[in-house]
KOLTORTOR-93183 format. One record per residue (C-alpha): residue number from 1; x, y, z. Coordinates in steps of 0.1 Angstrom, whole numbers, plus 5000, padded with zeros to 4 digits. Example, Ala and Ser with C-alpha at 12.3 -4.5 7.8 and 13.67 -1.06 7.14 Angstrom:
residues 2
<r><i>1</i><east>5123</east><north>4955</north><up>5078</up></r>
<r><i>2</i><east>5137</east><north>4989</north><up>5071</up></r>
end
This chain:
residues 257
<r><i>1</i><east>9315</east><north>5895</north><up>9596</up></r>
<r><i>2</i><east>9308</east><north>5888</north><up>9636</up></r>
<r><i>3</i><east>9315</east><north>5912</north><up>9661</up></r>
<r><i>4</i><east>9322</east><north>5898</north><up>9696</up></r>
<r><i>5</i><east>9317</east><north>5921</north><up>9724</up></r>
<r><i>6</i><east>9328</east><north>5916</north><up>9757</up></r>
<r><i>7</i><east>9306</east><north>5924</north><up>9788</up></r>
<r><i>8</i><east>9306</east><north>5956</north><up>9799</up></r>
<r><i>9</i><east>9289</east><north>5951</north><up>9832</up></r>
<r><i>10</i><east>9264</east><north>5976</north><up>9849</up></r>
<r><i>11</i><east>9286</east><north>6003</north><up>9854</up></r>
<r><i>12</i><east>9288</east><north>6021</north><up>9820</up></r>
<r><i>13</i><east>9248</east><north>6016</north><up>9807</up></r>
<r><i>14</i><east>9256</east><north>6046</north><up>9785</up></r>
<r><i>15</i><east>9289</east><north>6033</north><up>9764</up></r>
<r><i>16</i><east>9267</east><north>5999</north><up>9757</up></r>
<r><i>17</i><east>9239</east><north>6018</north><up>9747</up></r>
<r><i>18</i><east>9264</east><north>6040</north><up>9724</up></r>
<r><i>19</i><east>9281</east><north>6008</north><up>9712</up></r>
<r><i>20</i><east>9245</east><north>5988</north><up>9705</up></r>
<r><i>21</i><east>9230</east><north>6021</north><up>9683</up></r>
<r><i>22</i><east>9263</east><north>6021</north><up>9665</up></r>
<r><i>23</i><east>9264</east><north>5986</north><up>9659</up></r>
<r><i>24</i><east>9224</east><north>5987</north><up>9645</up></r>
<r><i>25</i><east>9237</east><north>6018</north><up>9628</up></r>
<r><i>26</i><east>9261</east><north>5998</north><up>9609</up></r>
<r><i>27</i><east>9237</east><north>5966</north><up>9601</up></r>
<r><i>28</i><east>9212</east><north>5988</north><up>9586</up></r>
<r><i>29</i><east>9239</east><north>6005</north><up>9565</up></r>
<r><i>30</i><east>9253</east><north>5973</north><up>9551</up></r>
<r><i>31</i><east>9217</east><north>5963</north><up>9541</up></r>
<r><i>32</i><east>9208</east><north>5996</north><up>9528</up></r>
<r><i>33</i><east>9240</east><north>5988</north><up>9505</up></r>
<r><i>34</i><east>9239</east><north>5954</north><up>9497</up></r>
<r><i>35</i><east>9224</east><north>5948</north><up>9463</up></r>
<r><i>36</i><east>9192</east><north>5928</north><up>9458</up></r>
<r><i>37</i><east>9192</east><north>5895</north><up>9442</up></r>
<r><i>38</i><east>9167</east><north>5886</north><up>9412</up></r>
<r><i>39</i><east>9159</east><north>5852</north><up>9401</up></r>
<r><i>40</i><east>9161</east><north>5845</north><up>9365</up></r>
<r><i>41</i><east>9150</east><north>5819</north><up>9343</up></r>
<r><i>42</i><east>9165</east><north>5813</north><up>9310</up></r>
<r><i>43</i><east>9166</east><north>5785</north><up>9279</up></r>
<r><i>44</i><east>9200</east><north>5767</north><up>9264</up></r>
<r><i>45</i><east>9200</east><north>5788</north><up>9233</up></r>
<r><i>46</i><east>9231</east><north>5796</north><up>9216</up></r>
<r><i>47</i><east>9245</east><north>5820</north><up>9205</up></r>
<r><i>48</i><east>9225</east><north>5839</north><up>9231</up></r>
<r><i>49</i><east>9229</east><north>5825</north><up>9261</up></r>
<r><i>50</i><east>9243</east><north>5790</north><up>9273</up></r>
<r><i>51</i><east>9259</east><north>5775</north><up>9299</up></r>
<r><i>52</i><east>9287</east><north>5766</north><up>9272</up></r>
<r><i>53</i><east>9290</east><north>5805</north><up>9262</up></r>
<r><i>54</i><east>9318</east><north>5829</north><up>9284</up></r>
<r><i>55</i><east>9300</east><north>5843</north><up>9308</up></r>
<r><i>56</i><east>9267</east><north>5826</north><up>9303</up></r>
<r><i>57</i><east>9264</east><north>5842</north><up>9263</up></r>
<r><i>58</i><east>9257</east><north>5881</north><up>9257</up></r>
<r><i>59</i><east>9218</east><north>5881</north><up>9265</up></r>
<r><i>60</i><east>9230</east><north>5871</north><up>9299</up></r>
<r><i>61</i><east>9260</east><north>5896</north><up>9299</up></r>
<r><i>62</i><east>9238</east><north>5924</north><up>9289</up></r>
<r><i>63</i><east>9210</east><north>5919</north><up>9313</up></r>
<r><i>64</i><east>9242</east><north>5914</north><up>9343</up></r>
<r><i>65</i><east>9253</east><north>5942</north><up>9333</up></r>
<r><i>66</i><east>9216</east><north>5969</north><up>9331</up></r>
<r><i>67</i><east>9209</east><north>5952</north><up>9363</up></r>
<r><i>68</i><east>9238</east><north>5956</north><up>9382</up></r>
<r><i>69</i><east>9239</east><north>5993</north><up>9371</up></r>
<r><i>70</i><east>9206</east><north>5999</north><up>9387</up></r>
<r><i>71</i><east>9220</east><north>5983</north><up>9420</up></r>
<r><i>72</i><east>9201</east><north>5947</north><up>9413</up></r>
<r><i>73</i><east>9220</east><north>5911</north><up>9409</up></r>
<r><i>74</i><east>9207</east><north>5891</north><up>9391</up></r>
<r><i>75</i><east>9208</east><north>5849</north><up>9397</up></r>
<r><i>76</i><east>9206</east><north>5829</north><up>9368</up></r>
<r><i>77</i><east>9193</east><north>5793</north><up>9360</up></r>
<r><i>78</i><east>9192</east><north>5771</north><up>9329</up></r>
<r><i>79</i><east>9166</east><north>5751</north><up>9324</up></r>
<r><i>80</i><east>9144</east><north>5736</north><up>9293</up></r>
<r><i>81</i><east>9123</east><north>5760</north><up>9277</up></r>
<r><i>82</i><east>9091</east><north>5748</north><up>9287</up></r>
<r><i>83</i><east>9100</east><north>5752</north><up>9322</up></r>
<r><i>84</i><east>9112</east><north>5783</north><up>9319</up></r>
<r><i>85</i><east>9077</east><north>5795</north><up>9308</up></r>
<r><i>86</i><east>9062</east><north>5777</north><up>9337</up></r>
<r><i>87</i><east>9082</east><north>5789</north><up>9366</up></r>
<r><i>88</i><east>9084</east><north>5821</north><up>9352</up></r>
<r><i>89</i><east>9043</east><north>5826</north><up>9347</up></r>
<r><i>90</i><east>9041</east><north>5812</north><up>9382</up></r>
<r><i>91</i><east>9063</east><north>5846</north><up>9391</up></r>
<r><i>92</i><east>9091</east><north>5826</north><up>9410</up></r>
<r><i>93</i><east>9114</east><north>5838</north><up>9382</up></r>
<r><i>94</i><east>9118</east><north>5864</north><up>9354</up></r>
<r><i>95</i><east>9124</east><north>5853</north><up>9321</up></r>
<r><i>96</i><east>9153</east><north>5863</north><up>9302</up></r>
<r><i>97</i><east>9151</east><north>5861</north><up>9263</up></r>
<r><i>98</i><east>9118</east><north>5860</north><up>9258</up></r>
<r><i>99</i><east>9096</east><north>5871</north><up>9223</up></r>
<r><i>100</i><east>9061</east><north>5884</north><up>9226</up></r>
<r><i>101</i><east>9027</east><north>5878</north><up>9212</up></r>
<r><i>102</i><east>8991</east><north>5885</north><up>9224</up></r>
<r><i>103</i><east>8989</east><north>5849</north><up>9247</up></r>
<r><i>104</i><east>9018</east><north>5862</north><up>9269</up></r>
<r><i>105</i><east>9010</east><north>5896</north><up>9266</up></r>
<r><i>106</i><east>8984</east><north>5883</north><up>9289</up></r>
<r><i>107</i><east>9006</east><north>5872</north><up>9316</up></r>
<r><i>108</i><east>9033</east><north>5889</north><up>9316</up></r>
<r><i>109</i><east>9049</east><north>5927</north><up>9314</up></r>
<r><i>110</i><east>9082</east><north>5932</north><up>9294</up></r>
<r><i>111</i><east>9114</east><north>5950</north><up>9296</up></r>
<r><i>112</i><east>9123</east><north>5976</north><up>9263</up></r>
<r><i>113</i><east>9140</east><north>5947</north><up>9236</up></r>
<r><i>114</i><east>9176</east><north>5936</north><up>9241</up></r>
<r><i>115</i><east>9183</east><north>5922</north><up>9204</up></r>
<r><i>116</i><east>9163</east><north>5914</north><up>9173</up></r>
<r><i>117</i><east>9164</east><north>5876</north><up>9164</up></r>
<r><i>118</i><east>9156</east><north>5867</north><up>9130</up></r>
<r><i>119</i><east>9129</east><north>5837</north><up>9127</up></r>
<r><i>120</i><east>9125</east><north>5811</north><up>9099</up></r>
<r><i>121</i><east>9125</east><north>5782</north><up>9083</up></r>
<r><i>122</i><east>9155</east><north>5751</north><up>9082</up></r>
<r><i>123</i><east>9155</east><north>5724</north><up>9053</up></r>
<r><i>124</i><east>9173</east><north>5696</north><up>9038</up></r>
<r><i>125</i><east>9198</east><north>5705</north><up>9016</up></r>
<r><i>126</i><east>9183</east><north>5704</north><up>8980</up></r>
<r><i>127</i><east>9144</east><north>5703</north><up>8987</up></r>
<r><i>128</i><east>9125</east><north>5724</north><up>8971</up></r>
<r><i>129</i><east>9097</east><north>5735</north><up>8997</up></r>
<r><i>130</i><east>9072</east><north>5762</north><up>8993</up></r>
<r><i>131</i><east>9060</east><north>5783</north><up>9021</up></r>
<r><i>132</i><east>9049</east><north>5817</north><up>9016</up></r>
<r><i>133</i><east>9011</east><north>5808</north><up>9031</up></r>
<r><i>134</i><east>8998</east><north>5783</north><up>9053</up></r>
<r><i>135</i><east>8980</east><north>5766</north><up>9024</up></r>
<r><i>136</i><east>9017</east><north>5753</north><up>9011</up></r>
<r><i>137</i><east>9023</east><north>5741</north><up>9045</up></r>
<r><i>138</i><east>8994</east><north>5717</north><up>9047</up></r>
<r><i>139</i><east>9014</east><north>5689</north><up>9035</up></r>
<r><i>140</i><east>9045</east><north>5692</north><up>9052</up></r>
<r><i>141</i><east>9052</east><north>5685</north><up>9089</up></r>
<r><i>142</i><east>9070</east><north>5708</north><up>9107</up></r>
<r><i>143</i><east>9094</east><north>5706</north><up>9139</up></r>
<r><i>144</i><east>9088</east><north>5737</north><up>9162</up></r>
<r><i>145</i><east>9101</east><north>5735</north><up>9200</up></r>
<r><i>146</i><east>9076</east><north>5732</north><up>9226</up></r>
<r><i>147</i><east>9060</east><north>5762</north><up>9242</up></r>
<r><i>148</i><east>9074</east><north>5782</north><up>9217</up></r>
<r><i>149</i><east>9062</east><north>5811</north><up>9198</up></r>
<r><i>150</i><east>9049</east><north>5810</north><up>9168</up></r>
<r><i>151</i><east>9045</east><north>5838</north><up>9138</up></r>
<r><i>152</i><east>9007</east><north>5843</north><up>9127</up></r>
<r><i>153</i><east>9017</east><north>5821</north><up>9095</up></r>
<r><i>154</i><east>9023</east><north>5792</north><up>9115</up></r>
<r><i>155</i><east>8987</east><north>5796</north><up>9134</up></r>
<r><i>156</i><east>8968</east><north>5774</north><up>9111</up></r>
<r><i>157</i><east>8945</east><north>5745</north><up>9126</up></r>
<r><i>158</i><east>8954</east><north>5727</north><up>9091</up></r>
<r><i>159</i><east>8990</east><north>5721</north><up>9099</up></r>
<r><i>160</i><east>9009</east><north>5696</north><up>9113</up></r>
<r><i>161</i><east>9035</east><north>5702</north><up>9138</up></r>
<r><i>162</i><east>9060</east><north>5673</north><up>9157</up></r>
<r><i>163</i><east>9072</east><north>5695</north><up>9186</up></r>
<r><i>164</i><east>9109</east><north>5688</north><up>9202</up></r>
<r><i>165</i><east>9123</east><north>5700</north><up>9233</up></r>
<r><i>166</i><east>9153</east><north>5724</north><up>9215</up></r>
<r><i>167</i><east>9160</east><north>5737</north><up>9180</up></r>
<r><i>168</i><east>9189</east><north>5714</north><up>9177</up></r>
<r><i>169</i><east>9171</east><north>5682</north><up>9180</up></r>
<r><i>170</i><east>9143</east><north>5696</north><up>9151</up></r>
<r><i>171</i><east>9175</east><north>5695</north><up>9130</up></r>
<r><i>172</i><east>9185</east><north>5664</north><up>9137</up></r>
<r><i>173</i><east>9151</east><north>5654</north><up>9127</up></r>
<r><i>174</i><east>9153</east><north>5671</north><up>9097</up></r>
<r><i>175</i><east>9190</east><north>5657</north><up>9090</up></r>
<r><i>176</i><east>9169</east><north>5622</north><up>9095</up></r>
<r><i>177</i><east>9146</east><north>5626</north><up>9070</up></r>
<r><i>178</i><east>9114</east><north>5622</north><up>9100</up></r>
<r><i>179</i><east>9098</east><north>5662</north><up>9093</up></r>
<r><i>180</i><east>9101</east><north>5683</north><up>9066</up></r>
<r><i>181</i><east>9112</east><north>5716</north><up>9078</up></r>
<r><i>182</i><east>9120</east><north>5734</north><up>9114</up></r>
<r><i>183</i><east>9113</east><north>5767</north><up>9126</up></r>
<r><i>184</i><east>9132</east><north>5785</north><up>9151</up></r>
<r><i>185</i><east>9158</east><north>5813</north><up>9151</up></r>
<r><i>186</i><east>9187</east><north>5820</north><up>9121</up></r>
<r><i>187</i><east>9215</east><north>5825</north><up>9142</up></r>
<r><i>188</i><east>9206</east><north>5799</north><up>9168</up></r>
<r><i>189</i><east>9201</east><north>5772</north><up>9143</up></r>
<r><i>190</i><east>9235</east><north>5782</north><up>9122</up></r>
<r><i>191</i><east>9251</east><north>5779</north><up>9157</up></r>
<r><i>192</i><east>9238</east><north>5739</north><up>9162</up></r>
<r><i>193</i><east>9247</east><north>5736</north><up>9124</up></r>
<r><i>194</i><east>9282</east><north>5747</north><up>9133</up></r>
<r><i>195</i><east>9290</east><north>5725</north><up>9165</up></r>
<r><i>196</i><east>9280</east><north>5693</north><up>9138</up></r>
<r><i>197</i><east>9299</east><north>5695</north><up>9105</up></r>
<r><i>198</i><east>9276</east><north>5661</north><up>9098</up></r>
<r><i>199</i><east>9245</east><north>5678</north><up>9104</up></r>
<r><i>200</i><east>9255</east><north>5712</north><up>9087</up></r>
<r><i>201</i><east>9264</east><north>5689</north><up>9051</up></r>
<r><i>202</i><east>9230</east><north>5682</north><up>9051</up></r>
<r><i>203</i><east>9207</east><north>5712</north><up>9067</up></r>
<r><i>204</i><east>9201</east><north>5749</north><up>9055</up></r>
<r><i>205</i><east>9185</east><north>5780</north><up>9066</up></r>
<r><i>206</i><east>9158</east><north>5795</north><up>9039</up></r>
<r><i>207</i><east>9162</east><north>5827</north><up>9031</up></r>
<r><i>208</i><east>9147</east><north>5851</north><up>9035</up></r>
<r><i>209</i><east>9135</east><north>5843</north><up>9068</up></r>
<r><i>210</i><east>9096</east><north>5849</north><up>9083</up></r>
<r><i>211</i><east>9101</east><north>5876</north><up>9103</up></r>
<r><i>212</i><east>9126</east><north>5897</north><up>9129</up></r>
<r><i>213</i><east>9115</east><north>5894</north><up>9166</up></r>
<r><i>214</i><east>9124</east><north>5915</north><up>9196</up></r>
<r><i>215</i><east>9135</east><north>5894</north><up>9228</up></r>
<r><i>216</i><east>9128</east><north>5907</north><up>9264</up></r>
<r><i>217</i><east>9132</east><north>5905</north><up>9300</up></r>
<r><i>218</i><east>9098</east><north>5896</north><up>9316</up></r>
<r><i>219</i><east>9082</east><north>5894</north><up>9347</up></r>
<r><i>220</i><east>9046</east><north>5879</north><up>9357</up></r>
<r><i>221</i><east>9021</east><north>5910</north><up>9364</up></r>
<r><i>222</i><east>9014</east><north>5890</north><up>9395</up></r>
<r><i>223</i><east>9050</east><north>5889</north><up>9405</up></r>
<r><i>224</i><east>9058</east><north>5914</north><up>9431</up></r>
<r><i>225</i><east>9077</east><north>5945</north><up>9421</up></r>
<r><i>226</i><east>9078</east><north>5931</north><up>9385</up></r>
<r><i>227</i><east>9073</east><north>5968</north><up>9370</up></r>
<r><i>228</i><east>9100</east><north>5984</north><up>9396</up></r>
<r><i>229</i><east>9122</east><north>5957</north><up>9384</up></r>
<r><i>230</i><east>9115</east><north>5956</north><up>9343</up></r>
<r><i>231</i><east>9122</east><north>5999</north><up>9350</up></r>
<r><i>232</i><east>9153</east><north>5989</north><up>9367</up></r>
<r><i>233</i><east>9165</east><north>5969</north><up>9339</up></r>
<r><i>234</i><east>9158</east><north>5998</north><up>9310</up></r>
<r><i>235</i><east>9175</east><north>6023</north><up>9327</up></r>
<r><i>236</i><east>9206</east><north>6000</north><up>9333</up></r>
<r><i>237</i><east>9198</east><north>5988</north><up>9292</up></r>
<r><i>238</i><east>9193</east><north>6025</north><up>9281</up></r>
<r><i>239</i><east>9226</east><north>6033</north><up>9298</up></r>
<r><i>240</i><east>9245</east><north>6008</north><up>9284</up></r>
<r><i>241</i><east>9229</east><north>6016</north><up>9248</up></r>
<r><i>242</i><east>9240</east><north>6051</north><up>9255</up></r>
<r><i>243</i><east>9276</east><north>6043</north><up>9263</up></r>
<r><i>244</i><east>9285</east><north>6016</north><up>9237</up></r>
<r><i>245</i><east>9288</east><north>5989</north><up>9260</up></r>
<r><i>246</i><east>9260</east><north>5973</north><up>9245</up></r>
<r><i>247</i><east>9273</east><north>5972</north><up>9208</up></r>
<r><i>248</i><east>9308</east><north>5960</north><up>9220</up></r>
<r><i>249</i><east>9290</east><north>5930</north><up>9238</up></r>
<r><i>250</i><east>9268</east><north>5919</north><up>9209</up></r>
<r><i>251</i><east>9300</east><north>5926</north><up>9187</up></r>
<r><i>252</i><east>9326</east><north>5909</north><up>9204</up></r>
<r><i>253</i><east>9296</east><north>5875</north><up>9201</up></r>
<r><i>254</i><east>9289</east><north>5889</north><up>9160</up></r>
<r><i>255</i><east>9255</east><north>5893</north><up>9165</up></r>
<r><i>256</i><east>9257</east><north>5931</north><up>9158</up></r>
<r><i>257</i><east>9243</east><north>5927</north><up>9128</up></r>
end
């Protein structure tokens, strides 16, 4: 809003000087009150969070949401994964969604988890692959997405990976007969299957899956006020835990598993 004052002249010094201190008053106020925006990187990955999803997806509604209850906004871009992990290690954005493991550990500091994701393997329909060490895995090539983690059984020097820039196009490759299996996340990869009624006739998710992994918000160390903003964010979450708004957002997405 402008304010357009008219001049006063020289004969009331004391009303403009009344009118300039309210006016400063005022400014300072408005700032005080207006709510500080946070850059935030985050990945294409349904059922999570999407551009395609209401609202961005419920990661995205439920880190809006802790935020905005501890008086931040938060500014969110899409953006391939690998970028992501750049951009946010560089500190010019936090990254939403993210898993941990002793690399980023490194780097970043992390928010108290928003969900549990559980991690595994996708096959053709009908093969008959063994995996339960890495010596099974020797002979098989597996699709993984680029900059990804990876669980300790997949830390092997002996095996051979054929890295793709999403989940969904390491099932394709699997639909196409080019690797053998794909790791990523259950719920992500039922998701793709579900969007392609061609592609789900042919892949499947093997259960039981690897492991369950906790996804965060994170913030370079070197980023300025990364831990005032990660406390920010689990009060808002702890709130919102506390209250039920949490479970009603993964539950309305049927993730609330």
């Amino acid at each position: 809003m402008l304010l357009h004052l008219k001049p006063l002249g020289l004969a009331c010094p004391a009303l403009l000087r009344a009118l300039l201190m309210g006016l400063s008053l005022a400014l300072c106020s408005a700032a005080a009150g207006a709510a500080q925006t946070v850059a935030i990187c985050v990945g294409d990955f349904q059922p999570y969070n999407s551009p395609a999803l209401p609202q961005g997806g419920p990661v995205i509604q439920i880190a809006v949401e802790a935020m905005h209850r501890s008086g931040y906004e938060l500014k969110v871009e899409f953006m391939p994964w690998a970028r992501v992990l750049k951009d946010g290690s560089e500190g010019r954005c936090g990254i939403l969604g993210i898993w941990r493991n002793a690399e980023r550990e490194l780097i970043f500091d992390f928010s108290q988890p928003l969900i549990q994701q559980e991690l595994g393997f996708f096959a053709r329909r009908g093969s008959k692959h063994e995996y339960k060490d890495a010596a099974q895995l020797t002979e098989l090539v597996i699709g993984v997405e680029r900059g990804s983690y990876l669980p300790p059984l997949l830390t092997s020097k002996d095996l051979r990976f054929d890295p793709a820039g999403s989940l969904q196009k390491n099932l394709l490759k699997l639909a196409r007969g080019r690797i053998d299996l794909a790791f990523g996340a259950k719920d992500a990869g039922l998701a793709g299957l579900e969007r392609e009624p061609e592609l789900k006739a042919s892949v499947e998710w093997l259960s039981p899956g690897l492991e369950r992994k906790d996804t965060h918000l994170a913030f370079a160390k070197t980023q300025a006020q990364a831990r005032e903003l990660l406390a920010a964010f689990d009060k808002g979450l702890l709130g919102m835990k506390a209250d039920g708004s949490l479970r009603k957002i993964l539950q309305a997405a049927k993730l609330d598993d």
